[in-house]
KEKE-3310 file (N, C-alpha, C; in steps of 0.2 Angstrom, whole numbers, plus 5000, padded with zeros to 4 digits):
npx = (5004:5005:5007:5001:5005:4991:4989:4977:4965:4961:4948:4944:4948:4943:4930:4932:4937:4926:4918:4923:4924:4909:4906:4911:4915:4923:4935:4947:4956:4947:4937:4941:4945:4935:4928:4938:4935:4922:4926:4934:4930:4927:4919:4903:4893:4886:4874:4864:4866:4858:4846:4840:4837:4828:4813:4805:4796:4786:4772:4769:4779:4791:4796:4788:4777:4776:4776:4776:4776:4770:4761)
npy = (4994:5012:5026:5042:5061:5075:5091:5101:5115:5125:5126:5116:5105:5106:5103:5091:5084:5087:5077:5066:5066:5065:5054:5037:5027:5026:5029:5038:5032:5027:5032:5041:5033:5027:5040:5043:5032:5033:5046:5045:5034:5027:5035:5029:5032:5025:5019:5029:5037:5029:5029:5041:5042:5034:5043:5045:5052:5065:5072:5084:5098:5101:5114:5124:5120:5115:5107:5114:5128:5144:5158)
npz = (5000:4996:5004:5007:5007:5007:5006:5013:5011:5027:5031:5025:5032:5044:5041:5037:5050:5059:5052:5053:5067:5070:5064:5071:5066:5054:5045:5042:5028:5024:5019:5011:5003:4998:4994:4980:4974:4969:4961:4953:4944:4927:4918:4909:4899:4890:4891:4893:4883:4875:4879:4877:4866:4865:4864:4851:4842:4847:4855:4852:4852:4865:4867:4866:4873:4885:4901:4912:4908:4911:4907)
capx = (5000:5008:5006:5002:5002:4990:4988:4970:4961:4959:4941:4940:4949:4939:4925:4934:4939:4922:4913:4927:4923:4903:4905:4920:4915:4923:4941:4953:4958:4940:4932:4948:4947:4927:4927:4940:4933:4918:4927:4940:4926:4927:4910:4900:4888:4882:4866:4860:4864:4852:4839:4838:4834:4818:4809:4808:4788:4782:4764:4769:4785:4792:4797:4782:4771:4781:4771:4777:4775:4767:4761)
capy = (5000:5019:5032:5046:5066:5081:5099:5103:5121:5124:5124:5109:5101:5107:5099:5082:5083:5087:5072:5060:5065:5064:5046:5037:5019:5030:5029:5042:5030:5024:5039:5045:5028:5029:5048:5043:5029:5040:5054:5044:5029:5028:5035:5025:5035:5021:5017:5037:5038:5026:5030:5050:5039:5031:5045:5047:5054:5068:5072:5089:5103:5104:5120:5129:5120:5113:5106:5119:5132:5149:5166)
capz = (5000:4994:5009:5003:5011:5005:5010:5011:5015:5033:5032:5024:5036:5050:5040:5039:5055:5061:5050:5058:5075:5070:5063:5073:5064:5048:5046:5037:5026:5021:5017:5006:4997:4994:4987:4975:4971:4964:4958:4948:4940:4924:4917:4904:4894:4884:4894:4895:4875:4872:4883:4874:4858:4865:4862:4845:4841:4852:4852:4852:4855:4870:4870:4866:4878:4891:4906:4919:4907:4913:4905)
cpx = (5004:5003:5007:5001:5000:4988:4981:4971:4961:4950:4937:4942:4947:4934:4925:4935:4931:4918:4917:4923:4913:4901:4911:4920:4919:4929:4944:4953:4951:4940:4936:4946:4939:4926:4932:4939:4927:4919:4929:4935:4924:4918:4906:4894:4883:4876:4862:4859:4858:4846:4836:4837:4830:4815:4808:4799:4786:4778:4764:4779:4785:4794:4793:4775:4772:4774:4771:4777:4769:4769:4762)
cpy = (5006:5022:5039:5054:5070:5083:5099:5111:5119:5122:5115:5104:5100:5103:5094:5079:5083:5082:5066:5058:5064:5057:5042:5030:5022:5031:5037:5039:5029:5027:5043:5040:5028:5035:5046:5038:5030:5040:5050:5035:5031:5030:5031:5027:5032:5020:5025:5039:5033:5026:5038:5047:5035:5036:5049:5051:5058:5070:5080:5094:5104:5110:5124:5126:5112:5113:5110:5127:5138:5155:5169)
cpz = (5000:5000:5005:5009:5006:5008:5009:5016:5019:5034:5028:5027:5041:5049:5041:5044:5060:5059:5054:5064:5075:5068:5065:5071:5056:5049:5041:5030:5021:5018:5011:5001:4993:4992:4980:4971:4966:4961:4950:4942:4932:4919:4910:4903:4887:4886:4893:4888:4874:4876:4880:4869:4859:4860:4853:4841:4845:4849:4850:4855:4861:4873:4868:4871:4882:4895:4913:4916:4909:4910:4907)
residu = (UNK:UNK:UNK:UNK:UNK:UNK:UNK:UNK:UNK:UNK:UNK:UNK:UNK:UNK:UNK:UNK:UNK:UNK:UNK:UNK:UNK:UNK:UNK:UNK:UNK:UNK:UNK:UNK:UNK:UNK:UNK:UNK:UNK:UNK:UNK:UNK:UNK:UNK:UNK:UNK:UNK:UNK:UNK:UNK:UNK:UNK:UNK:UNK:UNK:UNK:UNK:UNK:UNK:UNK:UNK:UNK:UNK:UNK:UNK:UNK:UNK:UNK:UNK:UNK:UNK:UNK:UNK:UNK:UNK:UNK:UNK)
# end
């Protein structure tokens, strides 16, 4: 396992330091390892392109008469 040190903002510190001390089943190392786990996942837009090419008929324009639209 590589050890790693970074600088953060003070205020972000206090935050992380405040979420530690609010969850203390909630490690340093964890919490470091599941945000970059997020941050850094490779994203796969294949499922999201094919779902914007369902709708291929609409009964009408959506930007003239939009369903939250107001005069």
């Amino acid at each position: 396992m590589t050890q790693l040190t970074i600088e953060l903002p003070d205020q972000l510190a206090n935050e992380l330091n405040t979420y530690l001390a609010d969850n203390p089943g909630e490690t340093l190392a964890n919490l470091i390892q599941e945000a970059l786990r997020v941050k850094l996942v490779p994203k796969d837009t294949s499922k999201l392109l094919e779902l914007a090419g369902v709708v291929t008929d609409a009964p009408r324009g959506t930007a003239e008469h939009a369903e939250d639209f107001e005069d």
